[in-house]
C-alpha positions in Angstrom: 41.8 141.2 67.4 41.3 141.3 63.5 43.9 143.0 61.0 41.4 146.0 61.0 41.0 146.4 64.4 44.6 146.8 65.1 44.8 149.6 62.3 42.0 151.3 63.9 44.3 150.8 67.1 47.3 152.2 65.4 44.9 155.2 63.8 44.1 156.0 67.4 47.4 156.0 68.9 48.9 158.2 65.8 46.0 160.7 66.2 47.5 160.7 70.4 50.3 161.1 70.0 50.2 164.2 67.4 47.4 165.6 69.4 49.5 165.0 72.6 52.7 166.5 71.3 51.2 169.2 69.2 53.0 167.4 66.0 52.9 169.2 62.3 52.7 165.7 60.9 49.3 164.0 59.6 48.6 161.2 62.0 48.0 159.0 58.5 51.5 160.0 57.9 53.4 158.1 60.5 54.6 154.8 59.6 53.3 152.0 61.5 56.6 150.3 61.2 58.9 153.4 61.9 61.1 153.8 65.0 59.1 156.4 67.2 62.8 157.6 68.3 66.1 158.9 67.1 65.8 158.5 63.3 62.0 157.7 62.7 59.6 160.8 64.2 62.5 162.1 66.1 60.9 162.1 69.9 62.3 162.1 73.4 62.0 160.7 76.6 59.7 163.8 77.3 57.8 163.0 74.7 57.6 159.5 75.9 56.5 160.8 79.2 53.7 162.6 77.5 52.5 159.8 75.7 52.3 158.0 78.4 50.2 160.2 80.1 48.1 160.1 77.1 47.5 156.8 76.9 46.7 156.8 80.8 44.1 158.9 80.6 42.7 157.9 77.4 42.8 154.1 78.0 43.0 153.4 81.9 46.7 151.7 82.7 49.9 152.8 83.4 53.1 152.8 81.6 55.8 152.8 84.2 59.2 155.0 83.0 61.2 152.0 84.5 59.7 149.5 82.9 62.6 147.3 81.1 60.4 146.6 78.3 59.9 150.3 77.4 62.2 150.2 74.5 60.6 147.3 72.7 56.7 149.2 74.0 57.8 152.4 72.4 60.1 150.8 69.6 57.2 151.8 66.9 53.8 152.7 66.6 52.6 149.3 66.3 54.4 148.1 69.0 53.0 150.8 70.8 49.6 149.8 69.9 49.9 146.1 70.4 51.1 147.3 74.1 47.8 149.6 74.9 45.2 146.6 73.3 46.5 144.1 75.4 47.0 145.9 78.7 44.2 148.6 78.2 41.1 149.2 80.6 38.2 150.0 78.0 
């Protein structure tokens, strides 16, 4: 996957999960880098669920709530996004 392709990536998954949550926040304004949690954009494990469900529908796997590696999958959008290219359907 080229450098551009994984912006695209992490354009896509921004514009989910603001579209998914109903966020007042530009998708272009979420730092690729920034937790997704706590500090960073501030969600929850419900918004976690949601997103998940998102990216189910959207790109054809399942993220499993008691996954161990859920902290590190959700730790930032571009972890996020590295997540959903390598494990995504279509």
């Amino acid at each position: 996957m080229t450098v551009h392709d994984s912006q695209e990536l992490e354009g896509e998954m921004a514009e989910l999960i603001v579209a998914s949550l109903r966020l007042e926040v530009a998708p272009s304004a979420i730092d690729p880098e920034a937790p997704l949690f706590g500090d960073g954009l501030g969600l929850d494990s419900i918004d976690a669920l949601e997103i998940a469900l998102a990216i189910s529908k959207r790109y054809g796997f399942q993220l499993r709530s008691d996954d161990e590696h859920n902290h590190n999958i959700f730790a930032n959008l571009r972890a996020l996004a590295a997540h959903v290219e390598k494990h995504r359907a279509r």
